[in-house]
MIKOLDO-725179 format. One record per residue: residue in three letters; x, y, z of N, C-alpha, C, O in turn. Coordinates in steps of 0.001 Angstrom, whole numbers, plus 500000, padded with zeros to 6 digits. Example, Ala and Ser with C-alpha at 12.3 -4.5 7.8 and 13.67 -1.06 7.14 Angstrom:
REM residues 2
ALA513190494310507800512300495500507800513200496700507800514236496681508465SER512850497750507080513670498940507140512900500030507870513409501138508039
//
This chain:
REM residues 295
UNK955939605644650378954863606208651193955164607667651533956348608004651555UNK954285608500651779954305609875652567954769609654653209955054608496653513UNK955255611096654026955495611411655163954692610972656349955208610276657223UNK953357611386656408952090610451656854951378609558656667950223609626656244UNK951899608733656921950753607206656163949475607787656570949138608498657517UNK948555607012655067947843606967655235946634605654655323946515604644654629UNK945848606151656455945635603745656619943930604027656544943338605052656884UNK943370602787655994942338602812655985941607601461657037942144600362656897UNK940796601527657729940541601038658616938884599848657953937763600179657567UNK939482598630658102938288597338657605937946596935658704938596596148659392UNK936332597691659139935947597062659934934975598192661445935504598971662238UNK934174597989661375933862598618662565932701597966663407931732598473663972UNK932944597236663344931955596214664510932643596335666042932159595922667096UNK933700596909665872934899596840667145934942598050667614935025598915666742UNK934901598570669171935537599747669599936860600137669592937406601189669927UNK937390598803669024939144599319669322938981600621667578939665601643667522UNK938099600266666552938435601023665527938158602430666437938926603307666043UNK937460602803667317937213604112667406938207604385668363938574605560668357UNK938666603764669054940013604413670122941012604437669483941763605397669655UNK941361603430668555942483603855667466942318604923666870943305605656666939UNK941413605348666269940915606793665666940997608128666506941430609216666126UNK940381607719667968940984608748668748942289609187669032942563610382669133UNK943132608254669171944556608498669423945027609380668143946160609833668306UNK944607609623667285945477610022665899944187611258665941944806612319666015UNK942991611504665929942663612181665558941739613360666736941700614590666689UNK941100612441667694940730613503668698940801614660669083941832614812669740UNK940075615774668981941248616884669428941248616911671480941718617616672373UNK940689616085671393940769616098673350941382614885673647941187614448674782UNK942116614208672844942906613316673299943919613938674051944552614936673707UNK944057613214675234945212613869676167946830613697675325947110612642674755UNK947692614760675354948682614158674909949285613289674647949689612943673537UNK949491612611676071950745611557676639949769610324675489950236609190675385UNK948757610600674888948235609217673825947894609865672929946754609624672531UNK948543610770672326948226611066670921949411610473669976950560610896670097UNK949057609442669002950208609155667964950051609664667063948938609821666561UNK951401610184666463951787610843665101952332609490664477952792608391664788UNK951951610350663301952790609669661957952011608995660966952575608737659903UNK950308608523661188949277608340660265948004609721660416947593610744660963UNK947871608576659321946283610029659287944994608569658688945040608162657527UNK944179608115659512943206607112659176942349608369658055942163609547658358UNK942028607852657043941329608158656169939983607821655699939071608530655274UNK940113606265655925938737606099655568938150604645656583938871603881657225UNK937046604614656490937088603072657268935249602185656790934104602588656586UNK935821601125656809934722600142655804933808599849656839934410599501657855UNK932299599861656992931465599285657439931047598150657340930911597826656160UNK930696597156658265929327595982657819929449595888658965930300596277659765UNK927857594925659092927205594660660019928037593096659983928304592406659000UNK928307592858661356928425591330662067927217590932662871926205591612662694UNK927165589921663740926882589462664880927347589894666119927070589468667240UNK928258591000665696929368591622667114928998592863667498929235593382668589UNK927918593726665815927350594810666015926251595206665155926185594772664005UNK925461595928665587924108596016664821924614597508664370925666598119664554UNK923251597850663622923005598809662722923340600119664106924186601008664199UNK922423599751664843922373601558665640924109601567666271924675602652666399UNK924645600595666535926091600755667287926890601019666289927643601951666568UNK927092600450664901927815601345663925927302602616662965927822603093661956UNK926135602959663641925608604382663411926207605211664123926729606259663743UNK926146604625665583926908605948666695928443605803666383929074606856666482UNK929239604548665980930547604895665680930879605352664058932039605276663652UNK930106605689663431930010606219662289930292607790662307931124608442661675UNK929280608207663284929229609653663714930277610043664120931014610917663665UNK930421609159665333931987609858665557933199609870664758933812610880664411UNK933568608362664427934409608876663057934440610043662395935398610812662313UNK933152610181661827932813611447660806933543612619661274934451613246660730UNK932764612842662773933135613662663576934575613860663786934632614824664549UNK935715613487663534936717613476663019937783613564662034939008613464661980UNK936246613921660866937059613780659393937151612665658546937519612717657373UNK936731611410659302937265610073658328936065609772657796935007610059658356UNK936150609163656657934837608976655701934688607458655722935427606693655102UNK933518607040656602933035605671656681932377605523655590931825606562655231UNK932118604050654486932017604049653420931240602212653587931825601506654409UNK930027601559652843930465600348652853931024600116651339929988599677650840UNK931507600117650799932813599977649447933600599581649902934101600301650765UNK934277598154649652935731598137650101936509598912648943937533599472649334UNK936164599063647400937220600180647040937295601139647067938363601687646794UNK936168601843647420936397603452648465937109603544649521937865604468649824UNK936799602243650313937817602621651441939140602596651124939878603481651556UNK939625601564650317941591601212650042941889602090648949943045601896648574UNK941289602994648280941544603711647065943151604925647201944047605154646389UNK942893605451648606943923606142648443944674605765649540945506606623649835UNK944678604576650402945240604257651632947062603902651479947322603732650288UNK947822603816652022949230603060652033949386601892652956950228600996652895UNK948615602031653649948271600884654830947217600125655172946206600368654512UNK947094599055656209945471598910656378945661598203658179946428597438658765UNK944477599004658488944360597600659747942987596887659651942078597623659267UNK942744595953659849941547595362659666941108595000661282941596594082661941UNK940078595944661739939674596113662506938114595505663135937271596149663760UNK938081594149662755937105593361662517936910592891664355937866592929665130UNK935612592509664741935600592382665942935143590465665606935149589684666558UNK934908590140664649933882589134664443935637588258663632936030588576662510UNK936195587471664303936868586665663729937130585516662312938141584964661878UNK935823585507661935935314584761660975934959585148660289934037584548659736UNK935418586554659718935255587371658206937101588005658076937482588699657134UNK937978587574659205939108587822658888939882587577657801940719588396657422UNK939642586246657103940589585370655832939390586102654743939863586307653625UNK938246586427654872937650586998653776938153588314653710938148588728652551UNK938532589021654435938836590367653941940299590899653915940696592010653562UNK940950589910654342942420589564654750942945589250652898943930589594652246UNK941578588359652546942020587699650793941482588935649890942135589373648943UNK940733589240650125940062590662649027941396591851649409941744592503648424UNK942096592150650643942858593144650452944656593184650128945542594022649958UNK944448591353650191946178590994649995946579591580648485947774591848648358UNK945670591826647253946417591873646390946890593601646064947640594061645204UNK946112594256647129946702595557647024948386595490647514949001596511647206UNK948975594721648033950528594217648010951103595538649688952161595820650250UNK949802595886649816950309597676651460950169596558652542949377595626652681UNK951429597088653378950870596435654867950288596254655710949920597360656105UNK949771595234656554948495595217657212948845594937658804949910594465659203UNK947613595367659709947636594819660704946453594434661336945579595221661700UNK946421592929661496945357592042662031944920592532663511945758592305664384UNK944113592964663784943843592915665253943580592162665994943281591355665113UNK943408591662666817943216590547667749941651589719667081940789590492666662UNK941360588204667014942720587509666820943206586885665527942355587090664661UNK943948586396665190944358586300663795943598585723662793943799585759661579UNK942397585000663624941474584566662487940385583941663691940208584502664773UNK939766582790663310938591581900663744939000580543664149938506579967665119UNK939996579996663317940120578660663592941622578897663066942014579931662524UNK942820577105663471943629577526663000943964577126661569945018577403660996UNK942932576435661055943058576147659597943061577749658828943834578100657937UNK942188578411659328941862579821658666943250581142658637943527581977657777UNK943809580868659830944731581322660575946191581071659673947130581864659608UNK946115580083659179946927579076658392946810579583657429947924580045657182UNK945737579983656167945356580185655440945975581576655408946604581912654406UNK945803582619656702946606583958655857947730583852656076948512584605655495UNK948285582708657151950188583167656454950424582797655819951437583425655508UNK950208581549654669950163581067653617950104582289652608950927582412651701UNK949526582788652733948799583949651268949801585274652125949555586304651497UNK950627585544653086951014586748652962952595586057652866953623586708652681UNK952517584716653024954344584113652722954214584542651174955037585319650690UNK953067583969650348953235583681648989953334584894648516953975585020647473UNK952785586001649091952811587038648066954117588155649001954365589288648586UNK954569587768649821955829588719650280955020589495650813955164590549650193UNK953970589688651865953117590565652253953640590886653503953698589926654271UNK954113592150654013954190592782655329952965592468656380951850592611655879UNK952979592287656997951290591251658154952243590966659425953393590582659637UNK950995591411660216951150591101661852949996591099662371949076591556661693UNK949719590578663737948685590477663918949114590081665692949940589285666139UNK948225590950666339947940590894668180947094591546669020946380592516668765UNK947229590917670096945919591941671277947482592921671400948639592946670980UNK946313593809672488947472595279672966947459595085674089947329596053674839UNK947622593440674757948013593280675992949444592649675664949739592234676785UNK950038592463675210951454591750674600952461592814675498953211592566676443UNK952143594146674775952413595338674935952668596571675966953268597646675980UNK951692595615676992951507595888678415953419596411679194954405595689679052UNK953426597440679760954995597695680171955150597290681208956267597549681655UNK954057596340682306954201595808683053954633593927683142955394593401683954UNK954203593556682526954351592618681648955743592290681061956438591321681365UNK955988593118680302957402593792679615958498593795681203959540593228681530UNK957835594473681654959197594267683040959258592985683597960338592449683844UNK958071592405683833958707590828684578958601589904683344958175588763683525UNK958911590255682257960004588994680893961243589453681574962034588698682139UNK961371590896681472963292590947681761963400590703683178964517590424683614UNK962200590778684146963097589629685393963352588587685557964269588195686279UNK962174587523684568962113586835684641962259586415683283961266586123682618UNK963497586357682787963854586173680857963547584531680752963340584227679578UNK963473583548681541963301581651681077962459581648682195963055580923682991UNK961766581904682551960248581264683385960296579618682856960480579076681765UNK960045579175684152959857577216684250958153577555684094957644576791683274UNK957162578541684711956152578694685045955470579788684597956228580756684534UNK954239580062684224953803581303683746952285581573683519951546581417682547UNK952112582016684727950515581976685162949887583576684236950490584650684264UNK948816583366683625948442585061683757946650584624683640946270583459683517UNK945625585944683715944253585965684036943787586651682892944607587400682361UNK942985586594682532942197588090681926940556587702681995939822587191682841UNK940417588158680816938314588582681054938383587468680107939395587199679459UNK936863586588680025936318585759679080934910586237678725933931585811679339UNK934784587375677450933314587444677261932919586233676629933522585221676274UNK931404586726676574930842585382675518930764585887674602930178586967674524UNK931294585327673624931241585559671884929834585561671608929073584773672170UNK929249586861670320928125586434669764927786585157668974926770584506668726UNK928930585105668729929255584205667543930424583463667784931392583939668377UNK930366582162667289931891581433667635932192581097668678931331581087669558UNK933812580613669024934169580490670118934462581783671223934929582792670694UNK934272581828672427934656582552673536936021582710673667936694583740673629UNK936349581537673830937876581369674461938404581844673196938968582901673479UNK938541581596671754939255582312671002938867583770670601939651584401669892UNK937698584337671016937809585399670361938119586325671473938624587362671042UNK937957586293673057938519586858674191939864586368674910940735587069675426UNK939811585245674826940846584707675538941831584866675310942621584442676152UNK942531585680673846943356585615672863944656586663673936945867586735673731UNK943710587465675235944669588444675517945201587606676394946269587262675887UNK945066587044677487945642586078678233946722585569677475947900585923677537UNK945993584335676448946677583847676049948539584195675540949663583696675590UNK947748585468675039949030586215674129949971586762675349951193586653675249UNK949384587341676477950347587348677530950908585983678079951786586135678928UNK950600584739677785951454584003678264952833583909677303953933584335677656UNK952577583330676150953548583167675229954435584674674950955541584755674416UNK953794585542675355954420586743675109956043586541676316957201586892676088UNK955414585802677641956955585607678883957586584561678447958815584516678424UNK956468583140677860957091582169677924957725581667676179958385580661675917UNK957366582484675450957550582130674228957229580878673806956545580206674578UNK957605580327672609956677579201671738957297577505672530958120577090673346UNK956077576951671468956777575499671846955680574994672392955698573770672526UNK954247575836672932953430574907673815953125573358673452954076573216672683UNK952630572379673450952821571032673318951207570514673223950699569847672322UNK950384571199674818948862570487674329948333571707675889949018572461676580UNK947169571449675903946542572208676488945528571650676795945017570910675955UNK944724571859678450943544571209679016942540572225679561942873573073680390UNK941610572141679193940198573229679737940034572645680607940403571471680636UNK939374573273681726938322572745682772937376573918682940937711575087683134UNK936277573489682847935480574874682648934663575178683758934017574201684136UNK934450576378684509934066576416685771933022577787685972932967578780685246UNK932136577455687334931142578679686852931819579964686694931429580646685746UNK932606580360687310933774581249686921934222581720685425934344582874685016UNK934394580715684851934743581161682987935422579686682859934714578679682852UNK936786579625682762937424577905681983939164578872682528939538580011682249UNK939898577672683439941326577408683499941686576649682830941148575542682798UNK942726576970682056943155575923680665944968576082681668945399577102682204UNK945545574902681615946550574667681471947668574219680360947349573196679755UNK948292574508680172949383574259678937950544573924679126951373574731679545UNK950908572347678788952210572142678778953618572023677585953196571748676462UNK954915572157677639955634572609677292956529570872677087956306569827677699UNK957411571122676138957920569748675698958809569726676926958983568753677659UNK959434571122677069960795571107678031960674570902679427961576571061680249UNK959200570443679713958906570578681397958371571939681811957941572025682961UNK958335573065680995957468573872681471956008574312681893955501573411682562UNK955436575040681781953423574941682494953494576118682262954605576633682389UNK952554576814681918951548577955681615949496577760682274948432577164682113UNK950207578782683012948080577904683006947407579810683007947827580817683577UNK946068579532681951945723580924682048944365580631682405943904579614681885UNK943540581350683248942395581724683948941807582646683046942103583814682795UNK940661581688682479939747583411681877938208583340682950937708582375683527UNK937720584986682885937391585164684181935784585472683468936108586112682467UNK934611585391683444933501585419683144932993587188683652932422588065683004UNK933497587160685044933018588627685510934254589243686078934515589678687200UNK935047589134684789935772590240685142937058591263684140937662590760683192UNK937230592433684506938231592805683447939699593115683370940452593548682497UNK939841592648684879941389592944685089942401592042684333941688591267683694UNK943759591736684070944723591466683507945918591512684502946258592450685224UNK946484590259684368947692590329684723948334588598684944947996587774684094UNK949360588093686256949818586876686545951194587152687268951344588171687943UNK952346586074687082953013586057686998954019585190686991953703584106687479UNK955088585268686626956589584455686247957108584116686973957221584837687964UNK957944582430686948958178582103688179959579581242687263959413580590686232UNK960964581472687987961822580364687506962405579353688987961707579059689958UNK963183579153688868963788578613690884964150579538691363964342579477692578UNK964343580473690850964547581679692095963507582712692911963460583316693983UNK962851582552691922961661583850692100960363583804691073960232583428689908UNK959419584396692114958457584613691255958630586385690983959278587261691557UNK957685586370689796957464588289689806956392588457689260956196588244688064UNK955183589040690418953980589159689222954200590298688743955205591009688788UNK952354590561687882952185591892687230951045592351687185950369591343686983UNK950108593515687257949220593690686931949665594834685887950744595423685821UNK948293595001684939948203595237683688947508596615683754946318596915683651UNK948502597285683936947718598823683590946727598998682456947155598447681442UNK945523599590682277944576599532680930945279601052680179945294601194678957UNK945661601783680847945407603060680700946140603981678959945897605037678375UNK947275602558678695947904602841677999947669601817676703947982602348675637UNK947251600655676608947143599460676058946779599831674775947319599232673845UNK945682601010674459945900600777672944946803601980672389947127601858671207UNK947180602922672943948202603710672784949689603050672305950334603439671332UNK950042602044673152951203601331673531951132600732671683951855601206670806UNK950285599829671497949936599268670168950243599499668980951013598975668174UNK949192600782668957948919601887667694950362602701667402950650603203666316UNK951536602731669079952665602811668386953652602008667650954680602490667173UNK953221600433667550954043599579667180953419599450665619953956599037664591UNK952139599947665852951547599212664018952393600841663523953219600738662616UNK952148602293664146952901603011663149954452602653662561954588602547661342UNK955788602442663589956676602034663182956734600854662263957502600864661301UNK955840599695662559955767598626661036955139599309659833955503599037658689UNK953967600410660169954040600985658803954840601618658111954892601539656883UNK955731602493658985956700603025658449957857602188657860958599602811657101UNK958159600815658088958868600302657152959795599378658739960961599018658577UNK959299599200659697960061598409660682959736597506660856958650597216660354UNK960391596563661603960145595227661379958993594952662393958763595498663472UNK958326593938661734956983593265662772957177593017664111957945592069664276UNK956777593505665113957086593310666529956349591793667029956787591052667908UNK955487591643666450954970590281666744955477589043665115955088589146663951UNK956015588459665461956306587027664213954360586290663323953274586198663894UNK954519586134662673953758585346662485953607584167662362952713583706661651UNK954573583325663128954834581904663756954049582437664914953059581721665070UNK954096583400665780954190583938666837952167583651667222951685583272668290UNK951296584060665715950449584776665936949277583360665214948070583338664974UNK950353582367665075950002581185664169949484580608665460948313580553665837UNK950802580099666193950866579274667452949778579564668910949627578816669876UNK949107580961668635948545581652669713947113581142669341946377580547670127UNK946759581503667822945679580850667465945746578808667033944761578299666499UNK946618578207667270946589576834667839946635576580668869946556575370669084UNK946795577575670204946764577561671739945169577574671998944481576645672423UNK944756578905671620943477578949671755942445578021671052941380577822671637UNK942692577377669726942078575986669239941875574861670101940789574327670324UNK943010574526670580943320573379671073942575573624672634942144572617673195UNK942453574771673220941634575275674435940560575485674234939945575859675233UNK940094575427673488938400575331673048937847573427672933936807573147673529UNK938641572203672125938709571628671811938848570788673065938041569904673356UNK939809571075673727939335570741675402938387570769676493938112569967677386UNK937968571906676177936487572287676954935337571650676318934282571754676944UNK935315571206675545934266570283674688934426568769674891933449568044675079UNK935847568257674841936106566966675040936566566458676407936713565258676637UNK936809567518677388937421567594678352938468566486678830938476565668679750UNK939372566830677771940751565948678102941733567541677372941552568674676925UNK942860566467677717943958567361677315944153567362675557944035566211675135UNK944411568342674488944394568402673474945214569025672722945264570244672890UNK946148568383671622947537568538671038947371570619670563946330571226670315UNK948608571097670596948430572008670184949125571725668682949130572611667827
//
């Protein structure tokens, strides 16, 4: 690879493609969030259920307005790229464009969440084990440095509460295609192993609880009207919450996908990103059957 990767961006039904774009290319991006070390080049259009024609017109412009050449071709867009993020807002075109770009053999990064279901989910680590494919995939709440401080106060949490927002999906499930940041902040303190998980769904949004083989509990709150983030960790000694600064979240990110492009190791596992999308399955699957349901 160059000196500057260069990444091409699948997908713009999502605002995260245009704040990622800002960070690298803006010229009024404030410093303290400008990342070096790529140069986005090009980025693929289509229409979802997540965005119509006039909303990827106005993020078209701006792109442009930046230099990057929005295209619908997927081989215009990957023609001269070294990288890719697939920046899809609509979960259920992930394994389709995840399979059309695996055989270019460049590394990728899934954005939140790793797919639709976890059969699908299944389906791309399968195809990036088989072909030796570099792949990761997370929200940019994992990432959170608040968060990050109460794991190291709290490194074995017995307990591990956290909140976030629950939109309603256009399409699909809710809880997996929002819930994914919660979620990912739990397993992010408490790491793997969850066991089964119970919805209760309330005018509020749905508290799902999650239990652990070892006697542990996770319970995450998604919130219908609201956008804050945070919880906190509890072992016998102490609790420590956190709230979730926004200010940095996709900054924080966009620096972890540059260092994996550059050739470092995946900051998120893809056991990691497997298990998050069987958390959120199995929490959907509950709220429908309303019992508790295997993860």
């Amino acid at each position: 690879m160059s000196q500057e990767i260069r990444v091409a961006l699948i997908g713009l039904d999502t605002s995260h493609a245009v704040q990622f774009a800002k960070r690298v290319h803006a010229p009024n991006c404030p410093a303290d969030q400008k990342v070096e070390g790529i140069r986005i080049t090009t980025c693929l259009r289509f229409e979802t259920p997540f965005q119509n024609k006039e909303g990827l017109d106005e993020r078209q412009k701006q792109l442009e307005d930046w230099g990057i050449k929005v295209t619908e071709s997927l081989d215009e867009a990957v023609a001269d790229c070294d990288a890719l993020m697939l920046t899809i807002n609509d979960p259920a075109r992930h394994l389709e464009f995840f399979e059309a770009c695996a055989g270019l053999g460049k590394p990728i990064f899934i954005d939140k969440p790793l797919a639709d279901t976890l059969a699908n989910a299944k389906a791309i680590a399968k195809i990036a084990q088989e072909r030796n494919l570099r792949v990761w995939s997370s929200s940019s709440l994992r990432f959170s440095p608040q968060l990050i401080e109460a794991c190291e106060a709290v490194p074995e949490p017995l307990h591990v509460s956290t909140y976030g927002h629950m939109g309603t999906a256009p399409a699909g499930s809710s809880i997996v295609w929002y819930g994914v940041h919660a979620f990912e902040m739990l397993q992010r303190a408490a790491g793997r192993g969850a066991s089964t998980v119970q919805t209760v769904g309330t005018n509020c949004g749905a508290v799902c609880v999650v239990e652990y083989d070892n006697g542990r509990q996770g319970v995450v709150e998604l919130l219908k009207n609201g956008s804050g983030y945070g919880g906190f960790l509890r072992d016998k000694d102490k609790a420590v919450p956190f709230v979730v600064d926004h200010s940095r979240l996709y900054t924080d990110q966009l620096k972890q996908v540059v260092e994996f492009f550059k050739g470092g190791s995946a900051p998120v596992a893809m056991e990691d990103a497997v298990e998050i999308m069987a958390m959120l399955e199995a929490a959907e699957r509950s709220l429908q059957s309303g019992k508790a349901e295997t993860v």
